[in-house]
C-alpha positions in Angstrom: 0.0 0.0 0.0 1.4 3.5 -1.2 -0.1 6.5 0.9 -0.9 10.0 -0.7 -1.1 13.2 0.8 -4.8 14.8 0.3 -5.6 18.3 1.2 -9.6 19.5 2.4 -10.3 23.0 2.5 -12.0 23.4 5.9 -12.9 27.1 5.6 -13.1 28.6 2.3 -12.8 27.5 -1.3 -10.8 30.2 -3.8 -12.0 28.6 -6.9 -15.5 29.6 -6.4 -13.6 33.5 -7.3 -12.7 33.3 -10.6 -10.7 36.9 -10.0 -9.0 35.4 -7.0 -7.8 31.9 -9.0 -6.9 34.3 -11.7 -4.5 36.2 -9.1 -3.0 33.0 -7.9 -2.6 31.2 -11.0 -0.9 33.8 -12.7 1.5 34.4 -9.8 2.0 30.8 -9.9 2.9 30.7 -14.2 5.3 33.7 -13.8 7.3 32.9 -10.6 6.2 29.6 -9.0 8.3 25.7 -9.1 7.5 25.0 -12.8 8.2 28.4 -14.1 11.1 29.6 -16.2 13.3 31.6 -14.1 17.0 33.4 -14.4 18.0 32.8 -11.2 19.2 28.8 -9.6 16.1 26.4 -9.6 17.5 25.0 -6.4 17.3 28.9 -4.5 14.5 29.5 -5.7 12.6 26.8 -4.2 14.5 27.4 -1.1 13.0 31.0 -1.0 9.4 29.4 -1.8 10.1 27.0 1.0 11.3 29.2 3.9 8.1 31.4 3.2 6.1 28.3 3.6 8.0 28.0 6.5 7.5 30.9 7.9 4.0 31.6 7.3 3.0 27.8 8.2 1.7 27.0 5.7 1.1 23.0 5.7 -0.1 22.9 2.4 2.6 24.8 0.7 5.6 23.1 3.0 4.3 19.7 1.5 4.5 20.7 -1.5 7.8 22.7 -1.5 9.4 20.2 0.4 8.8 17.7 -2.1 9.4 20.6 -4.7 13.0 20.8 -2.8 13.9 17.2 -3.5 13.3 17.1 -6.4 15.1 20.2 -7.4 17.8 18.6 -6.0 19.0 20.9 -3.2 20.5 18.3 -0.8 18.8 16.6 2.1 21.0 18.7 5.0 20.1 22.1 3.3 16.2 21.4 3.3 16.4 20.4 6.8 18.3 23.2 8.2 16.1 25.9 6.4 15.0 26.9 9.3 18.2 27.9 11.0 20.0 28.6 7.4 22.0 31.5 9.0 23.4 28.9 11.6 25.1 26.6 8.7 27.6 26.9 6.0 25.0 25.7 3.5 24.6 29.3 1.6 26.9 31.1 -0.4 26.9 35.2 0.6 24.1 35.5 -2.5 21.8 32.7 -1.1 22.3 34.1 2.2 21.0 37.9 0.9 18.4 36.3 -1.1 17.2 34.1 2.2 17.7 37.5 4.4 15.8 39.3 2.0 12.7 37.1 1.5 12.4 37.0 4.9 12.5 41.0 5.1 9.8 40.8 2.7 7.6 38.4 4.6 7.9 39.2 8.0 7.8 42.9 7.0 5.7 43.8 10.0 8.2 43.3 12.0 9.7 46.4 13.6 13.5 44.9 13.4 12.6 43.9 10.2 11.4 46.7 8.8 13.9 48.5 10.4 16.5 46.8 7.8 14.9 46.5 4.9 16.9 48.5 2.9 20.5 47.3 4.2 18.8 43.7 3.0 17.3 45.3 0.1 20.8 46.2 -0.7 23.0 43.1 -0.1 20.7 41.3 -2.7 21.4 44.0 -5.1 25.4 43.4 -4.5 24.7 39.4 -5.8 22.0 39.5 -8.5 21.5 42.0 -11.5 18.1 43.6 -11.0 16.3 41.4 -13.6 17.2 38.8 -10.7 16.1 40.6 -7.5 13.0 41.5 -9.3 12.2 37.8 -9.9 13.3 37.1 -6.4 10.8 39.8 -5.4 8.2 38.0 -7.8 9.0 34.5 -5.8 8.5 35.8 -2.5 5.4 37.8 -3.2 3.7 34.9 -5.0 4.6 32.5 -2.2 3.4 35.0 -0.1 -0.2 34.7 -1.6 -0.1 31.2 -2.0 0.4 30.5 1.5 -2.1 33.2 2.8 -4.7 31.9 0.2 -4.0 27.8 1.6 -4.2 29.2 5.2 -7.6 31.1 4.4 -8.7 28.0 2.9 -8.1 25.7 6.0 -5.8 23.3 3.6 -5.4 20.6 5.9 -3.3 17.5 4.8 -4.4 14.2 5.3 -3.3 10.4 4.4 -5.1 8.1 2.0 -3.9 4.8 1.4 -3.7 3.8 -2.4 -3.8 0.1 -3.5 -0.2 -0.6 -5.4 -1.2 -0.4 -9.2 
């Protein structure tokens, strides 16, 4: 027996919107996992994951985990996302693109906001500005995505599968 990940939407479904599904699925064609993108496949999905992360979003970490894998960004990375500026994982770009997408999603935060333009800045010393604004495009898309699964109530579930 094989078991699947199901999600149910226990407060709200977004489809019903066709303007909202158009928001998200747009976002999701320009700057989500499967789009075409300048910057590293494997950073970008660990910006999409670390806002997953920190917005707890369980629908979006089980996908972006997975996402992770199979980007190829290796297992100790993926499990130390958490506490990325406690490892030697990130090169000084991955490390401004992580500080920065955190700036940008935790923006309400005083110390935060406080330093968004010193982070604002140490991206802009690693990536061309085709690149930050893609990495702004990530973060704000993830940014939806996870608000939209929380508002949603996207809560994951097992099913078993027969072996086919």
């Amino acid at each position: 027996m094989m078991t699947e990940v199901t999600f149910t939407n226990r407060r709200a479904d977004s489809s019903a919107n066709e303007d909202l599904t158009k928001l998200a699925r747009h976002g999701a064609d320009a700057f989500g996992y499967k789009a075409h993108l300048r910057i590293d496949r494997q950073l970008a999905q660990l910006l999409r994951l670390r806002v997953a992360q920190i917005n707890n979003c369980a629908y979006c970490l089980n996908l972006h985990y997975e996402a992770a894998r199979d980007a190829g960004v290796p297992r100790p990375v993926v499990d130390t996302l958490t506490a990325w500026w406690e490892t030697g994982f990130h090169s000084d770009a991955d490390r401004a693109a992580l500080a920065y997408t955190e700036a940008i999603t935790r923006v309400a935060d005083a110390t935060v906001a406080d330093d968004f333009g010193a982070r604002h800045d140490a991206l802009a010393e690693h990536f061309s500005q085709e690149e930050v604004l893609e990495i702004i495009g990530i973060v704000i898309n993830m940014n939806v995505w996870t608000r939209l699964k929380l508002a949603e109530g996207a809560v994951p579930g097992l099913t078993e599968q027969a072996p086919s």
